[in-house]
C-alpha positions as CSV (number, residue, x, y, z in Angstrom):
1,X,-19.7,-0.3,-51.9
2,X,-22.7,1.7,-52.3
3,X,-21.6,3.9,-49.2
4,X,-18.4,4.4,-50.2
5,X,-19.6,5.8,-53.7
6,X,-21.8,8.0,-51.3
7,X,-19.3,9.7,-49.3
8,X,-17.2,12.0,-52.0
9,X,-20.6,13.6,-52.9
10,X,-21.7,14.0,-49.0
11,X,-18.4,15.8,-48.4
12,X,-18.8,17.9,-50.8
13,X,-22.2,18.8,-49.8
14,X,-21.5,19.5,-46.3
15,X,-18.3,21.7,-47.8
16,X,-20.7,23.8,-50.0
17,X,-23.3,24.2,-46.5
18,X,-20.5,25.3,-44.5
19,X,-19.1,27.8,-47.2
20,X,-22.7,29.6,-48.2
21,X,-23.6,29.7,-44.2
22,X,-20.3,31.6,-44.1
23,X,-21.0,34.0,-47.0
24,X,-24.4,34.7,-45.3
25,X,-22.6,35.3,-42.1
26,X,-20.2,37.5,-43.6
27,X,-22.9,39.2,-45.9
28,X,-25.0,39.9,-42.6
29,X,-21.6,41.7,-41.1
30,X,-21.0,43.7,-43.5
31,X,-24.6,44.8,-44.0
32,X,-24.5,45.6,-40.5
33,X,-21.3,47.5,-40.5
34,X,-22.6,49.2,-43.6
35,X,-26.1,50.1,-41.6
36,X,-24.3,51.6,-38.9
37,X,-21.7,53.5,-41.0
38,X,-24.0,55.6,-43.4
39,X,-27.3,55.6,-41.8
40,X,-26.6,57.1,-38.6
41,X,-29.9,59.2,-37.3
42,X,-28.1,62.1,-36.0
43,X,-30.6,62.7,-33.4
44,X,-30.6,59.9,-31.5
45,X,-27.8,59.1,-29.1
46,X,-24.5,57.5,-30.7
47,X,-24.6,53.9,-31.4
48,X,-21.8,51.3,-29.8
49,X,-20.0,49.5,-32.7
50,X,-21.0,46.2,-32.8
51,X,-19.9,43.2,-35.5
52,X,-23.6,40.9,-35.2
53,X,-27.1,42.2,-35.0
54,X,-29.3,41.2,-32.3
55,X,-26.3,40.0,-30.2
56,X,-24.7,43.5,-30.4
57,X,-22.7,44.1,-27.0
58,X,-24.3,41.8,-25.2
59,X,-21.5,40.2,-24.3
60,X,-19.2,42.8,-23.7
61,X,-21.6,44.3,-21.5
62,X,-22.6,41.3,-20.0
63,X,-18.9,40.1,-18.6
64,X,-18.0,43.9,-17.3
65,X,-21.0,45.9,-17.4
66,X,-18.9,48.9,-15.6
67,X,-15.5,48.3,-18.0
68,X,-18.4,48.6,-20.9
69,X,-20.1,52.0,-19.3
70,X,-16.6,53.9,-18.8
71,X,-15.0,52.5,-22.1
72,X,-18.0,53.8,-24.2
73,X,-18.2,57.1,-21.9
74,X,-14.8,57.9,-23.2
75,X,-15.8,57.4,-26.8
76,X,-19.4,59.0,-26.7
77,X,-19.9,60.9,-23.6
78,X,-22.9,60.5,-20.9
79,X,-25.3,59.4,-23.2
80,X,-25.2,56.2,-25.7
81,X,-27.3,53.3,-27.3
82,X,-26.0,50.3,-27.4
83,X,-27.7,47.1,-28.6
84,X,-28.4,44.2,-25.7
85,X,-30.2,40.8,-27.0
86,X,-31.8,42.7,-30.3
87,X,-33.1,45.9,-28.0
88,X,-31.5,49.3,-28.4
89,X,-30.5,50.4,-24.9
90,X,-30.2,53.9,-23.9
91,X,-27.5,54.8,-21.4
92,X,-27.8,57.9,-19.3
93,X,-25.0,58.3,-17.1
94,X,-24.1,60.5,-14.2
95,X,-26.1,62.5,-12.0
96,X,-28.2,63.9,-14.7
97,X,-29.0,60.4,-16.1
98,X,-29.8,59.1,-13.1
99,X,-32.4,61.6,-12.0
100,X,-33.5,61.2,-16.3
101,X,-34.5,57.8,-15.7
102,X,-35.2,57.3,-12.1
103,X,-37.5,60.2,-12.0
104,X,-39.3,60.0,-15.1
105,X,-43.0,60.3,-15.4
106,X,-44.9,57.3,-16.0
107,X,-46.3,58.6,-18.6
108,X,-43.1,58.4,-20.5
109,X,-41.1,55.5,-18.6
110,X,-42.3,52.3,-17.7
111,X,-40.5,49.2,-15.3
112,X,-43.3,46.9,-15.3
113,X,-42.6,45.9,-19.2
114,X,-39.4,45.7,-18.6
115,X,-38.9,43.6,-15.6
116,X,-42.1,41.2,-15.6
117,X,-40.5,38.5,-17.7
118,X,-37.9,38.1,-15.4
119,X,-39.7,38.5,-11.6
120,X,-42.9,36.9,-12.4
121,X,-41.7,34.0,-12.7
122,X,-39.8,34.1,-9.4
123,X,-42.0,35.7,-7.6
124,X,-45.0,34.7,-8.9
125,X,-48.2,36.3,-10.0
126,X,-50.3,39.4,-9.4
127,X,-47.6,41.2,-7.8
128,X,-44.9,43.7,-7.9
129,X,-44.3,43.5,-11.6
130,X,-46.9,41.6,-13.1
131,X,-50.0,44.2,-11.8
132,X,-50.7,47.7,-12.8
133,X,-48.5,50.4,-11.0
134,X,-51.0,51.7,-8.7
135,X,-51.9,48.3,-7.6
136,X,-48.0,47.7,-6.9
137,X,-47.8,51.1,-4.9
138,X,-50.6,49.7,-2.6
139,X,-48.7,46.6,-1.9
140,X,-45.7,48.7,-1.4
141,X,-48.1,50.1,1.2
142,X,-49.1,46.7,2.4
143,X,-45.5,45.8,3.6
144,X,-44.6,48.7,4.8
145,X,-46.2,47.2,8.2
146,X,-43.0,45.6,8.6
147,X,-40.8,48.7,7.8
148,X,-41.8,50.9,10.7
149,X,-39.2,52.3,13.3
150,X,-40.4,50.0,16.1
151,X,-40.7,47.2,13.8
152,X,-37.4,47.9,12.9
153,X,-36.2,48.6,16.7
154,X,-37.2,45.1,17.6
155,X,-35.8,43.7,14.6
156,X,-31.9,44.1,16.0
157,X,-32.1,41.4,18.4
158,X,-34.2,39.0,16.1
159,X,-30.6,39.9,13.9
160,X,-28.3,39.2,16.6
161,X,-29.6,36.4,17.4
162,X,-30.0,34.0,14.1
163,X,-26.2,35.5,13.6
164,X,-25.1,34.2,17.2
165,X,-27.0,30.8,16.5
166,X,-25.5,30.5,12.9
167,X,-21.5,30.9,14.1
168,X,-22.2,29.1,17.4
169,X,-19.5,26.2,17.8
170,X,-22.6,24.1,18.9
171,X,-24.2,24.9,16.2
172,X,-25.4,22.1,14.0
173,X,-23.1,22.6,10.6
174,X,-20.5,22.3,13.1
175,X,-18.6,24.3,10.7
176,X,-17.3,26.8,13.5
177,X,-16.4,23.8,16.1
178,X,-12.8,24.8,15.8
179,X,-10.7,27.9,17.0
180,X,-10.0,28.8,13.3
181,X,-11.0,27.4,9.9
182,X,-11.9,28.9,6.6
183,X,-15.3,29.9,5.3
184,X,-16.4,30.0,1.8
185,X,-18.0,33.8,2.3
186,X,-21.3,33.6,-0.4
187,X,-22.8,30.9,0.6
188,X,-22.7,31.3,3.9
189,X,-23.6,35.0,4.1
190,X,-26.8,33.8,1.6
191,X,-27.8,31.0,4.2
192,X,-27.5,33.9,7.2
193,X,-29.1,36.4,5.7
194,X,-32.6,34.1,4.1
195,X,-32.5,32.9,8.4
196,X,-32.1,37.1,9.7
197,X,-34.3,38.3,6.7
198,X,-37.0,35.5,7.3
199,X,-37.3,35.6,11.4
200,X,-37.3,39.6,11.3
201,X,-39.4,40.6,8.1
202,X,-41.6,37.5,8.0
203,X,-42.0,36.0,11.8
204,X,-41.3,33.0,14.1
205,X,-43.3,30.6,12.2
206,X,-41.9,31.1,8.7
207,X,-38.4,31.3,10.2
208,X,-39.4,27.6,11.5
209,X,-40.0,26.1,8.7
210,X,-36.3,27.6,6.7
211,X,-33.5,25.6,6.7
212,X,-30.4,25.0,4.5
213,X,-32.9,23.9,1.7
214,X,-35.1,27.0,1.6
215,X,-31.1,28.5,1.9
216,X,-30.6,27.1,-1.6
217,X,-34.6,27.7,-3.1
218,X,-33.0,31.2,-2.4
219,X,-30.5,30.6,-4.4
220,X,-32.6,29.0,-7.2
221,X,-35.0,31.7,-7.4
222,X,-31.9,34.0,-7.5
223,X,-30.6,32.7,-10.6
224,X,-34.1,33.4,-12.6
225,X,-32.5,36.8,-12.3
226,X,-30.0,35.9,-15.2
227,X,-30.4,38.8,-17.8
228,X,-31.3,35.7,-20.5
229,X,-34.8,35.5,-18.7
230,X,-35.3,39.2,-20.1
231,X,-36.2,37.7,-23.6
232,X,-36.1,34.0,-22.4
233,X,-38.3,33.6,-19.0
234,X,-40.1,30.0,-20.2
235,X,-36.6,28.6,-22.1
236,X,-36.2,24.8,-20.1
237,X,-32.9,25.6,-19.3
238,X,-31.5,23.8,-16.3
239,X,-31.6,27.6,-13.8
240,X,-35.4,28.0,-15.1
241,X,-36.5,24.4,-14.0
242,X,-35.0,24.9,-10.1
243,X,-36.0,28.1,-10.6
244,X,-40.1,27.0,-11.1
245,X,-39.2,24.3,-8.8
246,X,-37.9,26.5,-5.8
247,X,-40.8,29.4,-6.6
248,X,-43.4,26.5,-6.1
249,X,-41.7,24.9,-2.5
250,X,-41.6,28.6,-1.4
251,X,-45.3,29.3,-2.4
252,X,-47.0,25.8,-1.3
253,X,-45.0,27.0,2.6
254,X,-46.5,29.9,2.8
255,X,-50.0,28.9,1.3
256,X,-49.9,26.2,3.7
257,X,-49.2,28.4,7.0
258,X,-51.7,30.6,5.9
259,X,-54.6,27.5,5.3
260,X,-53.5,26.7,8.8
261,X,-54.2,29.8,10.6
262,X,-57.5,30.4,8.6
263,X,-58.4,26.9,9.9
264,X,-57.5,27.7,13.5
265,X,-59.7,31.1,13.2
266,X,-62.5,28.7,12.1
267,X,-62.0,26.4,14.5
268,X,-61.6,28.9,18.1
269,X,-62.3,31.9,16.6
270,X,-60.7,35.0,15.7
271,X,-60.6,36.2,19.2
272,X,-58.9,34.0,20.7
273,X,-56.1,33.9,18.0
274,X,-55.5,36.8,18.5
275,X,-54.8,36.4,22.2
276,X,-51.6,34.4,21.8
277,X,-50.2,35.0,18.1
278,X,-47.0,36.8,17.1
279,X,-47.9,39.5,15.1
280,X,-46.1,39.2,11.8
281,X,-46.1,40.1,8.5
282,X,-48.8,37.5,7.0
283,X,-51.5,38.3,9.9
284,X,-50.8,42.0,8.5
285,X,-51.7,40.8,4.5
286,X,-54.2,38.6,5.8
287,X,-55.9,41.4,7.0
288,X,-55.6,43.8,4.5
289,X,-57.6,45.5,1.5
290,X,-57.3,47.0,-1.6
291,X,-58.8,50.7,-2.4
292,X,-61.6,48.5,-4.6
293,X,-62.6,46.9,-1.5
294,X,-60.8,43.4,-2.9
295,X,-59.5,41.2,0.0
296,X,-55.8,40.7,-0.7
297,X,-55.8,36.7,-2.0
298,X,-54.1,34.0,-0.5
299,X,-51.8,33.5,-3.6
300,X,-51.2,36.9,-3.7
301,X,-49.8,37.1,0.1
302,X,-47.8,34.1,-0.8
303,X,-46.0,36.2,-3.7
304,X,-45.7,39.2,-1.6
305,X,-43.5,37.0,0.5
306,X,-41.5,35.5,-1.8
307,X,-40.7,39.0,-3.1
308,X,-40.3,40.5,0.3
309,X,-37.8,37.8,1.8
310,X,-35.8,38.0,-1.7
311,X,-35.9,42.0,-1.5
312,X,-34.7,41.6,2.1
313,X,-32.1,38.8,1.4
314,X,-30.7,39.5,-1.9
315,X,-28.8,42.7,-1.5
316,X,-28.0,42.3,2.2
317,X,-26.5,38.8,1.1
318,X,-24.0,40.4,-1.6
319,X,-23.5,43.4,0.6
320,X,-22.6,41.4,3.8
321,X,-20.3,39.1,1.8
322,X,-18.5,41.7,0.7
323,X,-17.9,43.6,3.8
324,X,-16.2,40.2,4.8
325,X,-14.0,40.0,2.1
326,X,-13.1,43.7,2.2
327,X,-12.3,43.3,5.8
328,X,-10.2,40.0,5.6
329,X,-7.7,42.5,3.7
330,X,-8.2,45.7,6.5
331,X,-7.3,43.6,10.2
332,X,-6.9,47.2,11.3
333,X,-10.4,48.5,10.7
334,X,-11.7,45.1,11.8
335,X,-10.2,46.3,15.6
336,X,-11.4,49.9,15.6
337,X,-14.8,48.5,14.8
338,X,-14.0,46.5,18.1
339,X,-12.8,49.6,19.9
340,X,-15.9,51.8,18.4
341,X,-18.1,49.3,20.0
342,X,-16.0,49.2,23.4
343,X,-16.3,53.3,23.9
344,X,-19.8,53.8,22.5
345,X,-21.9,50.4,23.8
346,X,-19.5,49.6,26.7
347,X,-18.7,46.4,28.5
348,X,-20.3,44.6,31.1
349,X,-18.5,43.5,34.6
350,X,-16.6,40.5,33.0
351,X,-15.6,42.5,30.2
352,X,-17.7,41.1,27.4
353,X,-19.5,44.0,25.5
354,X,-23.1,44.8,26.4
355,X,-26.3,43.9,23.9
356,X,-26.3,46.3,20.7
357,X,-29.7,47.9,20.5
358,X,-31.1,49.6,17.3
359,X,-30.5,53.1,19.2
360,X,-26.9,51.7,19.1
361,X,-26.5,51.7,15.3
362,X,-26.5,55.4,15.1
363,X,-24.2,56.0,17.6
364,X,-21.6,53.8,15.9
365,X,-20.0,55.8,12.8
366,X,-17.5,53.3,11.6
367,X,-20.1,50.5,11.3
368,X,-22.4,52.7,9.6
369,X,-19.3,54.1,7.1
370,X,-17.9,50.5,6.2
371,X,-21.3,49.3,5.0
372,X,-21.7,52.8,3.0
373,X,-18.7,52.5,1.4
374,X,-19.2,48.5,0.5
375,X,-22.6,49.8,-1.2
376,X,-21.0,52.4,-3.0
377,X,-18.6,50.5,-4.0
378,X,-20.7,47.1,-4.7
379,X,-23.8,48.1,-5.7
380,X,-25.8,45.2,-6.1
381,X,-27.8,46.2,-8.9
382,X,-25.4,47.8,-11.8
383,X,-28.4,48.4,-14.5
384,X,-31.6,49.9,-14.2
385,X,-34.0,49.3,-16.6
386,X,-37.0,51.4,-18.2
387,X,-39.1,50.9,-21.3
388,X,-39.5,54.2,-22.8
389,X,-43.6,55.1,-23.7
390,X,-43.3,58.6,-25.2
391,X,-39.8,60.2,-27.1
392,X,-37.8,61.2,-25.0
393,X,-35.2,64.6,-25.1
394,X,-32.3,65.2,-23.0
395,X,-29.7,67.4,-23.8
396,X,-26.0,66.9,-22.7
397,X,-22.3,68.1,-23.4
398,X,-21.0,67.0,-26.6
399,X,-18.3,64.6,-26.6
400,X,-16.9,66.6,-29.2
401,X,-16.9,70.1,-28.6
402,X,-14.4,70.8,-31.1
403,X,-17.0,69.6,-33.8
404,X,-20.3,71.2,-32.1
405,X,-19.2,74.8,-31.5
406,X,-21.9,74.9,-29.1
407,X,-20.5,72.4,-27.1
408,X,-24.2,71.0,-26.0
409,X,-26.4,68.1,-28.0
410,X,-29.9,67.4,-27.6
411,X,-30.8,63.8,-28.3
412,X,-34.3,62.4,-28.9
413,X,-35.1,58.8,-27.1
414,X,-37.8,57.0,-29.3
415,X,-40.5,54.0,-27.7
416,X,-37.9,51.8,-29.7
417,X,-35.4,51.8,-26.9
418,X,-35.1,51.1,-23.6
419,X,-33.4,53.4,-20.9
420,X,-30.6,52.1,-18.8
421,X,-29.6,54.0,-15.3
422,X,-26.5,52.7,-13.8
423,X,-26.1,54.9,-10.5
424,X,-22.7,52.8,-9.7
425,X,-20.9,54.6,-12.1
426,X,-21.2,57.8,-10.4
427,X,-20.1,56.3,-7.7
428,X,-17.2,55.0,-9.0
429,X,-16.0,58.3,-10.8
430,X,-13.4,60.3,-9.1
431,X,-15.3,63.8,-9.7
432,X,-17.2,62.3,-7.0
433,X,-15.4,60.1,-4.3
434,X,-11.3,60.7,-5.1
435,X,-9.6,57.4,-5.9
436,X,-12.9,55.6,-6.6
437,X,-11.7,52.2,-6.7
438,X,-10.6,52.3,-3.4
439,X,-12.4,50.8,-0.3
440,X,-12.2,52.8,2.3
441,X,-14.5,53.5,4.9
442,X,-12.9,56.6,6.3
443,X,-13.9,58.5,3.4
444,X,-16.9,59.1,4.9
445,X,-15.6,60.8,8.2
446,X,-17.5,64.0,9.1
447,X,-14.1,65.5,10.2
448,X,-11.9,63.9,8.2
449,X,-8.1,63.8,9.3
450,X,-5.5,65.4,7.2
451,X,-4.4,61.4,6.0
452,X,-7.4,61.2,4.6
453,X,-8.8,64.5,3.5
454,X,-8.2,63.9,0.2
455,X,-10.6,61.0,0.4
456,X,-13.7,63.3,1.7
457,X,-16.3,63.7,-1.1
458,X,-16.8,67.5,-0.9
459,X,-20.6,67.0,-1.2
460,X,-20.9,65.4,2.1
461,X,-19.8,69.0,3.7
462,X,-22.9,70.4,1.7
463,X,-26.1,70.9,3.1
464,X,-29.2,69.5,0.6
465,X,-32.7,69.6,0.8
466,X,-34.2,66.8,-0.6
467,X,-37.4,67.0,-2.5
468,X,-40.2,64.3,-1.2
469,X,-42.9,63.1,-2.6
470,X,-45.5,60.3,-1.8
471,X,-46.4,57.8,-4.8
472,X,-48.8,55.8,-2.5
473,X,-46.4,53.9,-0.6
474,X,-45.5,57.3,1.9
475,X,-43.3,60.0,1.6
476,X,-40.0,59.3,0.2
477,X,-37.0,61.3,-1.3
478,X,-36.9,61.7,-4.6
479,X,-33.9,63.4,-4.9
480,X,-31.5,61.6,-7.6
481,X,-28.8,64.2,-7.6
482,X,-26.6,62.4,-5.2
483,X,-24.2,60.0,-6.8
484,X,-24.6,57.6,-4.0
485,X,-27.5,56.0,-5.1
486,X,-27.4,52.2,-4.0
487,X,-31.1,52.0,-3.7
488,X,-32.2,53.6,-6.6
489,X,-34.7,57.2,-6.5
490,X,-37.8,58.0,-7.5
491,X,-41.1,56.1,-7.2
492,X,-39.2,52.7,-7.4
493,X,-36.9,53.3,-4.7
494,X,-36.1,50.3,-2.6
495,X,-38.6,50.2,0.3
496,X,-36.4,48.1,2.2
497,X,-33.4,50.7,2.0
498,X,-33.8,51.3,6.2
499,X,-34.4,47.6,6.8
500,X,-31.1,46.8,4.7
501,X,-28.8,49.3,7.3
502,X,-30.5,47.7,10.2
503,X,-28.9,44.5,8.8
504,X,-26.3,44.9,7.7
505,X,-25.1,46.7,10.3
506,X,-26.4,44.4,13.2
507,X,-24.4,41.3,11.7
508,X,-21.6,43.3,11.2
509,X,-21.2,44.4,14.4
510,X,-22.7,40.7,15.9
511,X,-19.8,39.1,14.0
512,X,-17.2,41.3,14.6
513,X,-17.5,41.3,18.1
514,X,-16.3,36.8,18.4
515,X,-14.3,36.7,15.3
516,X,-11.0,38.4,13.7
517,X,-10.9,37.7,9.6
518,X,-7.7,37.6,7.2
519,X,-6.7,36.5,3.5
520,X,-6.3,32.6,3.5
521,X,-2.2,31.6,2.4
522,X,-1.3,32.6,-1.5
523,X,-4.9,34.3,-2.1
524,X,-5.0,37.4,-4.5
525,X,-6.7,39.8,-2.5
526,X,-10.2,41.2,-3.4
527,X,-12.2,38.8,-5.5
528,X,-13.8,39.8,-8.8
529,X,-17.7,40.4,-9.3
530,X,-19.8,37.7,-10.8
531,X,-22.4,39.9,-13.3
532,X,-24.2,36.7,-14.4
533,X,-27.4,37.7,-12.6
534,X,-29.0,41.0,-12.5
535,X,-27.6,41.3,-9.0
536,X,-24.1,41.4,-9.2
537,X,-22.3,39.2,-6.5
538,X,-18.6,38.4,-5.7
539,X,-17.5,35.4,-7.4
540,X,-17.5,32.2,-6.1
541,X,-15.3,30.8,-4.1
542,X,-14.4,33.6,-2.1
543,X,-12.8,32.0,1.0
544,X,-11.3,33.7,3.9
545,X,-9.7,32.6,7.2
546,X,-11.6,33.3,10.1
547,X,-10.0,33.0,13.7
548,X,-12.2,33.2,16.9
549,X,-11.4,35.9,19.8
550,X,-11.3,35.1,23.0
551,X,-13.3,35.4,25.8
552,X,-17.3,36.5,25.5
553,X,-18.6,38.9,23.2
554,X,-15.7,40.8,22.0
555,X,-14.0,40.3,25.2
556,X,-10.1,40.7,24.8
């Protein structure tokens, strides 16, 4: 009885809980609301409505980060703050904001703040993000061993090869036994690309020792990228704990392959190692030093390349995937590909086509044009990220002319936010590439036809000279006043962008040459994007049909 007597009073106190933790919830609405209603700083760039602090548009954003950029674009023009998990985030878009950001100085922008949280942890210590800047451009250095034209030039058939192996009806998955089948495209193209990336970038042995696992520590390590790890990097959620379990397989391999060849030097001296081993890209850190005179530690060469197969792996595996997809819904362009291949390489007596070599890959427009246009249109990374160290000024048109007869505003960026740089927006605004949305790789003929004109950005008829400069890594273009921009500008620009080409287009054309791809029955055309992770992907599943050709090597 005694319990019973209790429970009138428990309901009512529950009742009275529930009621004051909605009056605080509507009090801290309408606070906010009031906050951003009358005490506006007019200086500073125009704030995106939002109903809850901290949270702010973090979800909007976070679901359709390019829906979010165009929608507020309309409202507030190039340049607006919105507020993403408690930060206010600058926007800077088009041309003009890309070249803001990605050529800021470093006195007043800084990436390492920003994006240590979330790399460290996958790729571990001491590198990339989690070291000074200068000691990052001398890695950047460090790597570019592997990055050189004949490194690259040998690199093609390492490519062909793993891609041959991988769809080989022998092959052990047995998943391309048959004549036909389907093919669940994100997956696979992330196993392919950790095997081309790995055997070409890193070297026989590594390549040894990767198999469908090391395929899915990939993948682990991959979802550490999830923008929660900005403010949340040591939360034991469920992608965190394979995350620090797939960074830790990925480091003891390495660490253990380099203890074996200092043991072997030891043992028979350096010598004769040298006389029979491949030279790869861990015999290069192994034997390199800092500017300090600081051998480059084991650990150290073990992050590197971690950081160097994801770099070499992560977009190619997005970007590859969707070429497939885009393809299974263009049969035509997947036959003059075929055809390109048949005029430019040639054929060999029995009619199969001859070995593609990396001089090849510049003869070979088509290839080259459907990979640019599935980077323009997919760019894997849709937000760029910059902590701002000094205020900032940039001055843009007004989005309301009518009110600011001088139809210009100059905003001032304080350290309080942080600067976002999204070059996929230019390229996915028609000033820039005519019906933006869609894919097609003809846009980028040099001559274009009369079919097609109206699909020819104008500034590819333009001649531009780029500006260089060398940040410690070589001489790079600088240049960010191109709206095609998948590998970002300035000193932070993807190393890797010439290696990614070389990629791409070898499995393209590898793949193309044995297999024809189509829409499976009652799909929906193009799949949408998954913007979970920093690196947007296509969402999964994305199956297509795949039929095999017959005969050898693209032979009829």
């Amino acid at each position: 009885m005694g319990l019973l007597t209790l429970l009138p009073s428990l309901d009512l106190t529950w009742t009275n809980t529930l009621l004051s933790a909605l009056a605080l919830l509507t009090l801290t609405i309408l606070l906010n609301i009031a906050k951003q209603l009358l005490f506006r700083n007019p200086n500073e760039p125009p704030l995106v409505f939002h109903w809850l602090p901290f949270i702010g548009s973090t979800i909007t954003y976070g679901m359709d980060p390019y829906t979010f950029f165009f929608t507020n674009r309309a409202l507030h023009g190039d340049v607006f703050t919105f507020i993403l998990l408690g930060k206010k985030t600058t926007v800077c878009l088009g041309t003009k904001g890309n070249d803001f950001i990605l050529n800021g100085k470093l006195r007043d922008v800084n990436a390492e703040e920003i994006y240590s949280p979330l790399t460290t942890p996958v790729f571990g210590k001491d590198v990339v993000y989690d070291c000074p800047n200068a000691k990052l451009m001398e890695q950047k250095k460090f790597v570019k061993f592997g990055l050189t034209s004949s490194a690259l030039r040998s690199y093609v058939q390492l490519i062909g090869e793993e891609v041959r192996q991988f769809f080989d009806k022998d092959a052990a998955s047995k998943r391309f036994a048959a004549e036909s089948g389907t093919l669940d495209i994100p997956p696979a193209m992330g196993e392919l690309t950790t095997y081309t990336a790995s055997r070409s970038l890193q070297g026989k042995e590594v390549r040894a020792k990767f198999d469908s696992s090391f395929a899915d520590a990939v993948h682990d390590l991959d979802k550490g990228f999830s923008p929660i790890n900005f403010q949340l990097p040591w939360a034991p959620l469920p992608h965190n704990r394979k995350r620090d379990l797939a960074q830790k397989k990925m480091t003891d391999t390495y660490l253990g392959i380099i203890q074996a060849r200092r043991e072997e030097i030891a043992a028979i001296g350096r010598e004769k190692v040298d006389e029979t081993r491949e030279e790869d890209m861990i015999w290069n850190l192994m034997d390199c030093v800092y500017k300090d005179g600081v051998v480059v530690p084991d650990h150290e060469i073990a992050h590197m390349m971690i950081a160097l197969l994801m770099a070499g792996q992560h977009s190619s595996s997005s970007t590859s995937s969707w070429i497939l997809l885009r393809l299974a819904t263009r049969p035509e362009i997947q036959e003059e590909l075929l055809e390109e291949q048949r005029q430019i390489i040639g054929t060999n007596p029995d009619g199969s086509l001859k070995d593609l070599t990396y001089d090849d890959l510049n003869r070979l427009p088509l290839h080259n044009q459907v990979v640019k246009e599935t980077l323009r249109l997919h760019t894997p990374i849709h937000s760029i990220l910059r902590a701002v160290k000094s205020p900032m000024t940039i001055s843009v048109p007004s989005p309301r002319p009518d009110v600011r007869g001088d139809g210009e505003v100059i905003y001032t960026i304080p350290t309080t936010h942080i600067l976002l740089a999204t070059p996929g927006v230019t390229a996915r605004t028609s000033a820039h590439f005519p019906e933006p949305m869609l894919w097609e790789p003809h846009r980028w003929d040099e001559k274009p036809s009369a079919e097609i004109s109206r699909l020819a950005p104008s500034y590819l008829r333009e001649s531009l000279v780029e500006e260089k400069e060398d940040y410690g890594y070589g001489e790079i273009s600088k240049g960010a006043a191109s709206p095609y921009l998948p590998f970002g500008a300035g000193r932070h620009r993807c190393i890797g962008e010439q290696f990614a080409y070389v990629q791409l287009q070898t499995v393209l054309a590898t793949v193309i040459r044995d297999f024809r791809f189509g829409e499976v029955e009652g799909g929906k055309g193009v799949v949408g994007t998954d913007y979970s992770s920093l690196f947007s992907q296509p969402l999964r599943p994305a199956v297509v049909r795949w039929t095999r050709r017959g005969g050898k090597g693209g032979k009829a």
